[in-house]
N, C-alpha and C positions, 0 to 999 in steps of 0.2 A: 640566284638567292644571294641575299647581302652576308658575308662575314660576323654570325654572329657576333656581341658585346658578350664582354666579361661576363656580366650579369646574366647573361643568357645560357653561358657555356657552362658557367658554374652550377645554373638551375637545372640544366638535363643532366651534367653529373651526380648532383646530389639526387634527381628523382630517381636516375636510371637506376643506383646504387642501393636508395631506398623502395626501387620498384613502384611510385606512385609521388603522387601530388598531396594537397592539404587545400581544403575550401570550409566556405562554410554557408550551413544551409540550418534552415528552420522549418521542419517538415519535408515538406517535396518543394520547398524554395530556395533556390541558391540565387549567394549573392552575385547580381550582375551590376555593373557600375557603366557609367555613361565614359567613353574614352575621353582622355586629356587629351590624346596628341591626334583626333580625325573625329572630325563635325560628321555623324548621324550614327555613330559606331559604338556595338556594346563591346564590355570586357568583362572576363569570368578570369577574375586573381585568382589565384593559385599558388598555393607558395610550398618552397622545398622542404620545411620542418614545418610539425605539429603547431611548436612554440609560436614560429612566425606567421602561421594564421590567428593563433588564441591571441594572439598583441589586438587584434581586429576586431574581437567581438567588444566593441565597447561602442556608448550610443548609441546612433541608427540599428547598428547592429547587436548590441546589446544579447538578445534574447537571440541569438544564432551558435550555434554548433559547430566546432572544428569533426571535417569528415576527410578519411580519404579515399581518394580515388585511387584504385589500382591502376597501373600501367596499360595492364590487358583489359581492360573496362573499359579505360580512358579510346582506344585504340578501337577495338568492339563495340561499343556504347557511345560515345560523346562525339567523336572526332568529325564524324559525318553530320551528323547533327548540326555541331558548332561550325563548321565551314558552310553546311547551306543555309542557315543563319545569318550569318554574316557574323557571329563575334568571335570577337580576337580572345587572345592569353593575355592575362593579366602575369608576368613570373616574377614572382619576390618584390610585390609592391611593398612600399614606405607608410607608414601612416598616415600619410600623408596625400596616401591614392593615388600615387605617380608613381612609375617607374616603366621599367619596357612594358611595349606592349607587340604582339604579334599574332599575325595569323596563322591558325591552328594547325594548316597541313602544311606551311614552313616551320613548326614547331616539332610536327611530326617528323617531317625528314632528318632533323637534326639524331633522334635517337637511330637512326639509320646511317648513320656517317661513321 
């Protein structure tokens, strides 16, 4: 596994601390984004505060919802899922739709470390 980024190390401390993630979803829709950095690959953002998903809901997403995920959810519920998927984490993207992006059971291991 690669040496997490800053940005990476900083998103599992703030989630681990706050016990969960921030997304956002519109009914049973959460937003999933086409990857900047790997041709055929989704991303499911996720961000470390409330605040930094709500910056998000604006046009396309507009009519979406800041939700979170709990920790123990994410782990129980999503993580198998999103790995035989194929989509990666989106952690503390830019308005801009960029920022890391990684695959979910190296995301995992990290709260393991």
């Amino acid at each position: 596994m690669n040496k997490p980024s800053d940005v990476v190390k900083h998103f599992v401390d703030a989630t681990f601390d706050g016990r969960g993630f921030y997304a956002l979803t519109n009914g049973d829709e959460w937003v999933i984004c086409d990857s900047a950095k790997f041709e055929d690959a989704d991303v499911l953002p996720l961000w470390s505060t409330e605040a930094g998903a709500k910056e998000h809901c604006i046009d396309e997403w507009e009519a979406y919802q800041v939700a979170k995920i709990e920790l123990e959810e994410f782990f129980e519920e999503w993580l198998n899922d999103l790995n035989q998927d194929g989509v990666l984490i989106g952690c503390d993207w830019q308005l801009s739709l960029e920022g890391e992006e990684m695959d979910a059971m190296e995301l995992a291991k990290l709260y393991k470390s």
